[in-house]
N, C-alpha and C positions, 0 to 999 in steps of 0.2 A: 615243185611248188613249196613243200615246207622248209628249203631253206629261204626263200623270199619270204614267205610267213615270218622264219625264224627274225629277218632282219626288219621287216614290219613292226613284230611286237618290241622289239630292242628301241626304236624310236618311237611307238605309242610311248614307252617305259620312261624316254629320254623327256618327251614334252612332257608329261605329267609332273617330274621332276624340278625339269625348269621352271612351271607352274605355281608348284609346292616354295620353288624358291623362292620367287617373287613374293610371292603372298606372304613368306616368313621375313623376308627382308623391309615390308611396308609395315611391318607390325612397328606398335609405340616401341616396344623392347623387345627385339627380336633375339634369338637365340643364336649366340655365335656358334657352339657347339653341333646346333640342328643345319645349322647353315655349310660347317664344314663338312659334317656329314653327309647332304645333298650334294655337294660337289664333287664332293669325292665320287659315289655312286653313279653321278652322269657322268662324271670321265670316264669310268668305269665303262658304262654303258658304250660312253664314244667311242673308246678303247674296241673295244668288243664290234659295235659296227662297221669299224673300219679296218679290223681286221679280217672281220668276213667278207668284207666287200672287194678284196683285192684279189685280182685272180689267180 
C-alpha cells in the first residue's frame, strides 16, 4: 500500500502544481522565472510517476 500512497501523493503534488501554474500564468505580469520553475518541478514529478508506474 505505500507505494500506491507513494504515487497518489506524487499526483496530489503534480495538480497542485498545475494549479499554482495557472493562477501564475492569469496574473497582470506573471513571473517567467516562477513559471519555469513550476515546470520544471511537474515534469519532475511526471518523470517520477511514470517511472514508478512501469512494472
Amino acid at each position: 500500500m505505500a507505494f500506491e500512497d507513494r504515487i497518489d501523493s506524487l499526483r496530489s503534488k503534480h495538480q497542485a502544481l498545475d494549479a499554482e501554474l495557472k493562477m501564475e500564468t492569469q496574473r497582470p505580469l506573471p513571473d517567467p522565472s516562477t513559471i519555469a520553475k513550476l515546470k520544471k518541478e511537474k515534469l519532475r514529478l511526471k518523470d517520477e510517476i511514470n517511472r514508478l508506474g512501469r512494472p
